[in-house]
N, C-alpha and C positions, 0 to 999 in steps of 0.2 A: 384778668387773664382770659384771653379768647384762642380759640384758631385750636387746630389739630392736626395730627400728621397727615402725609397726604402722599400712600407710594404706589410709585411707578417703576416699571422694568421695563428692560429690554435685552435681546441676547448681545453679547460683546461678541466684538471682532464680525466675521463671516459667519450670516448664517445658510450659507449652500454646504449643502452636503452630497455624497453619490452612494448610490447603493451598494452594500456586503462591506460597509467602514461601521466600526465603533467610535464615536466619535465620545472629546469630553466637550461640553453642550454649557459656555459660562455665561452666567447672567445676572446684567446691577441690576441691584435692588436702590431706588432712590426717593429717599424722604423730603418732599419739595414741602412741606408740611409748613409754614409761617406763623408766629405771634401776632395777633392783632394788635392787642392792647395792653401794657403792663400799667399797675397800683404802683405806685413809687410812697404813700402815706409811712409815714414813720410807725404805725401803729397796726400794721399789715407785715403779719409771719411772711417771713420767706418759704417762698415751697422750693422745696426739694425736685422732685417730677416736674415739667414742663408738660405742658399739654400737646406740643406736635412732636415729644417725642412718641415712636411704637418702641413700647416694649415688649420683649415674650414673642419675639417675630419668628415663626414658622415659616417655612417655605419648603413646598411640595410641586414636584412637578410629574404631572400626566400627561399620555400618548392623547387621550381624546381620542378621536374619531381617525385619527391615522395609523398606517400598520407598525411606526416606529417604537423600539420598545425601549421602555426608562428601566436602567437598571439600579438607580440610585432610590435610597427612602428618601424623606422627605428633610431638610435642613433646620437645623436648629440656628437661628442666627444670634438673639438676642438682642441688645438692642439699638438703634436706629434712631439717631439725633435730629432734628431738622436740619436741613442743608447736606445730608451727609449718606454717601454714597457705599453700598455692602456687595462683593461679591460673589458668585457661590458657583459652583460645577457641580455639573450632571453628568453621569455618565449613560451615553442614548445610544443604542444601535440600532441601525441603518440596516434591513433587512435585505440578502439578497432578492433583487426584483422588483422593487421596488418601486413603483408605477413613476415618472418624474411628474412634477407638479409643485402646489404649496399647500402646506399644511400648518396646521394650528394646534400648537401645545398651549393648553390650561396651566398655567402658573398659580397652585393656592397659596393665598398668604391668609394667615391666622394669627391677628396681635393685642394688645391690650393699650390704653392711653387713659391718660388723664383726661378726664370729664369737665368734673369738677371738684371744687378746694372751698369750704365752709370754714369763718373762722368763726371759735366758740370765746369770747373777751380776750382777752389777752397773751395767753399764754397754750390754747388748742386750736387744731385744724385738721378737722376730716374731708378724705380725700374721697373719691367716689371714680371708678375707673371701669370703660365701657369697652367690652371684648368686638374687636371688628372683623369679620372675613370675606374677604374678596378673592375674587378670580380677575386675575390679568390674559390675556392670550399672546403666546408668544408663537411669531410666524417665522418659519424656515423653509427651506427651498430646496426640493430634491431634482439633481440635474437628469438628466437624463443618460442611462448604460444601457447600453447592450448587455446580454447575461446567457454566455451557452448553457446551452440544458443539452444532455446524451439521452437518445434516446432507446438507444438502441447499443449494445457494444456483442458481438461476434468474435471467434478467434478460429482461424487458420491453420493447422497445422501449428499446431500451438501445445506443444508436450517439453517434461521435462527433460532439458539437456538437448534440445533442438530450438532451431528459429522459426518463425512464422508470421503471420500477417495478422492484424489486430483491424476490423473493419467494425467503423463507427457508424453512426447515423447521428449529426449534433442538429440542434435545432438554438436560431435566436429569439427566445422568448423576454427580451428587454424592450426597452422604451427607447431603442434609437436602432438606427437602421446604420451596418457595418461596412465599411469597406478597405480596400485593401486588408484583408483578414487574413493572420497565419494564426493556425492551431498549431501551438507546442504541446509537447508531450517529454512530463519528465520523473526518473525514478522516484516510489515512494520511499525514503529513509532504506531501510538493507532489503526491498522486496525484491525475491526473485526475479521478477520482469524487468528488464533493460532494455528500454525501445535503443532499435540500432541507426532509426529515423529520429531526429528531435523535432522536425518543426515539417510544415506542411503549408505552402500559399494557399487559400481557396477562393481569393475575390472577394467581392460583394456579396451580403448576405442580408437580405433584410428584416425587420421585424417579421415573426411569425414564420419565419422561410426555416429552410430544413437543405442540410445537404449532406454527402457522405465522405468517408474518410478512411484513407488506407494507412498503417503504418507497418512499417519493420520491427518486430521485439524476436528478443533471444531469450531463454526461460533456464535459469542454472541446474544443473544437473541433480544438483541436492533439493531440490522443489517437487514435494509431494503434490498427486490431484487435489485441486483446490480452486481457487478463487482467489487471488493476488490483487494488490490495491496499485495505480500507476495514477501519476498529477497529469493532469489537462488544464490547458490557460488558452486566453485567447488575445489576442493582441491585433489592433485597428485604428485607423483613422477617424476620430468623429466628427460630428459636422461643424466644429471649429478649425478642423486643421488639424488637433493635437495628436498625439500616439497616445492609447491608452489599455493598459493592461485589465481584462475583466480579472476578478476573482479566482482562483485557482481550488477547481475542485478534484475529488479523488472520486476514482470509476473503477469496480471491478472487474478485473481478468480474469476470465474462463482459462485454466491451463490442464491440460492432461496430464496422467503417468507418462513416467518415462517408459523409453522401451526399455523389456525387463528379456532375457531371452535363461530358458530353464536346459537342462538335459534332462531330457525325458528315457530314455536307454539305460536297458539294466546295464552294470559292468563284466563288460567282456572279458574273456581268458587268453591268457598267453603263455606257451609253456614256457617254461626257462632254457635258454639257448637255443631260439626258436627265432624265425620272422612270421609275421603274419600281419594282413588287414585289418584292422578292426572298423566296427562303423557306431557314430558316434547320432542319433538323432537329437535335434533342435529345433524347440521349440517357443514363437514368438509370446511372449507373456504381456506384451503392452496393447495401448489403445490404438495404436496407428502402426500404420505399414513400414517395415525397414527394406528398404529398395539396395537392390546388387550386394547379398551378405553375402560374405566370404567367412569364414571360420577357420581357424589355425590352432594348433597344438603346439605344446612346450615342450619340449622333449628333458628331463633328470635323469639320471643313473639310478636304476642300469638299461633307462628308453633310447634305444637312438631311433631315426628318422628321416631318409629320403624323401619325403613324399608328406612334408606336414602341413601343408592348406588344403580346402576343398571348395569350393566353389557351393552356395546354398539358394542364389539368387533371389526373389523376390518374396517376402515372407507378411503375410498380410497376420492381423494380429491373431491367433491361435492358430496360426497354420506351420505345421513342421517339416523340415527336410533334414535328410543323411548325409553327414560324411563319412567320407572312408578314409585313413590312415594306415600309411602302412610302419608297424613298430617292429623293431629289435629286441628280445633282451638278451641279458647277458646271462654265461652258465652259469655264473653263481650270484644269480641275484635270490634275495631272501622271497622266502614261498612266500605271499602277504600282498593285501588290497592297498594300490599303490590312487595317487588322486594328483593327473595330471591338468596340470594350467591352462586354459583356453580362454578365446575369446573371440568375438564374432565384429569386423570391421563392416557400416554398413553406410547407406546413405538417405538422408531425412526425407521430408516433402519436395523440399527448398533447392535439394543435391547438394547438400552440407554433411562432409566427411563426419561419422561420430564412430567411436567404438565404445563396446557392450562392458557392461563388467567381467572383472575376472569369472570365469564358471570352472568347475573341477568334474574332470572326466574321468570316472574310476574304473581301472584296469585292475586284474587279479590275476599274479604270476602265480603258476599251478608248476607242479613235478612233471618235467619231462620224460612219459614212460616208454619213449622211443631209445632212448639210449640205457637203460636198464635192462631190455629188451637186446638189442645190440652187444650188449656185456654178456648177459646166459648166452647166446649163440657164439659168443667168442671164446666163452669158457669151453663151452661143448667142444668145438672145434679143438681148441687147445688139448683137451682130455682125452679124443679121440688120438690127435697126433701123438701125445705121449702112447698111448694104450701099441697104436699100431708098433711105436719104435720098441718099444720095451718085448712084445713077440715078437720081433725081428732082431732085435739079439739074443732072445734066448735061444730062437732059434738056430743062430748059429754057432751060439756052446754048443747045443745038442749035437748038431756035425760035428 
């Protein structure tokens, strides 16, 4: 018995791949391995083992000298007949960026065979078995992508519960040069930011080039100051022809506070059964200007109201203005600190109508001591008129 195993690989299927893909990476394992010579003697043990079979067949596959990275350990195969073909998956990913070119993964294989087979007279035979390890190199082929990189991301008038401008700077740092290229832009999963632009033409863009990018997003109201996350894709013609979507990455959004607007004014008084002015000062609490605010009052029992907007105009952020209202109350409204409904109607960077939260403007009905006043001089009056009538009848008993 002569000859030993004899294996060779190769990747299956397609080996091109494109950068920012996980791919599963399958590869035969094949034992071309031959018999030279078989003992056919009547007096010659059968062996068991075949010397081209590998048994114990390990298989490991490494990056080598390329940036792709092996996520799989090393396979256990076992064993490997002559003539007989084993095949096994990797699991390898494709790093974004990924220069195009060809590259070389190391295939270790680590097996064991028959040697050789000693008969001892008739009835013993010892085996003798030689550990092999070899490296194969398996070759694959990375196409060439384009790959946006952000270089830059800026926001606009960019607060909660207003719209604004999102101004990029992307650059293509890939291995192919882009054309006809739109940049989309799309929400991340429930993020506040909702671009109100989804996609954007920009042309040609070549390796290494840089250009810039406006978009429209609107920011929900319930989005505190932060940093918000929004998807970016790129999509272009390569120099095959085909349409091909890069990778989709996530970029953070700079968002401000909302406009917040406070009442900064103690609560005024109003006597009961009274009219009066009141002046109600407001102030901007947020990060950006509210442009043409108007503010309005809510009038409840026992408020009434002729006269309930005021005009506050332009309110840059901590900067405040007065209204004036003019209120009613009623005579028998209860003496007590009363908290009237307000809210200030304004308009953003963009001139996008928004209105303020509700705010409560608190009024204190006091005792009106005009008409208590008015009651003793009508008593008096009244006391006096009795006093005079009553000596003017006596007076004239007395006649």
């Amino acid at each position: 018995m002569t000859g030993g195993p004899e294996l060779q690989a190769a990747v299956a299927g397609s080996n091109e791949f494109i950068p920012g893909e996980e791919v599963v990476l399958k590869v035969n394992i094949e034992n071309r391995g031959l018999i030279d010579m078989k003992f056919v003697q009547s007096t010659i043990i059968s062996r068991e083992d075949l010397p081209n079979t590998a048994k114990l067949v390990r298989a490991g596959l490494s990056p080598g000298d390329s940036p792709l990275i092996v996520k799989s350990d090393p396979q256990m195969i076992g064993e490997i007949g002559g003539g007989k073909t084993v095949q096994v998956a990797y699991s390898v990913k494709v790093p974004t960026g990924t220069p195009a070119g060809r590259y070389t993964l190391p295939l270790n294989l680590d097996y064991t065979y028959l040697s050789t087979a000693e008969q001892y007279g008739q009835d013993a035979i010892q085996y003798t078995y030689r550990e092999v390890n070899r490296t194969i190199p398996l070759l694959v082929e990375i196409e060439p992508r384009a790959h946006l990189n952000v270089v830059s991301v800026t926001g606009d008038s960019l607060n909660a519960g207003t719209q604004g401008y999102l101004d990029l700077k992307i650059a293509n740092d890939g291995s192919e040069d882009v054309r006809n290229a739109v940049i989309q832009i799309t929400r991340n999963g429930a993020s506040p930011v909702v671009p109100t632009d989804s996609s954007l033409f920009v042309g040609d863009l070549p390796m290494g080039g840089t250009m810039d990018a406006r978009f429209k997003v609107s920011v929900s109201r319930e989005a505190g100051a932060g940093t918000y996350p929004l998807d970016l894709g790129l999509r272009y013609t390569d120099w095959e022809g085909d349409t091909v979507d890069t990778e989709v990455i996530t970029i953070g959004v700079p968002v401000g506070g909302k406009i917040e607007f406070v009442v900064a004014s103690p609560p005024d008084e109003v006597r009961a059964g009274s009219k009066k002015v009141i002046e109600v000062e407001y102030r901007n609490e947020g990060s950006t200007v509210a442009r043409d605010a108007q503010a309005r009052i809510s009038e409840v029992d026992p408020f009434t109201s002729s006269d309930d907007t005021a005009y506050l105009g332009d309110l840059e952020p901590g900067q405040a203005a007065t209204a004036r209202y003019e209120v009613s109350v009623d005579q028998g409204a209860t003496l007590k600190e009363y908290g009237l409904d307000s809210e200030i109607r304004y308009r953003d960077a963009l001139d996008n109508s928004a209105i303020s939260d509700t705010l409560k403007v608190r009024v204190r009905v006091v005792e009106n001591d005009v008409i208590p006043l008015i009651a003793g001089i009508l008593l008096i009056i009244l006391a006096a008129g009795g006093a005079a009538y009553y000596m003017l009848v006596w007076r004239k008993k007395k006649e």
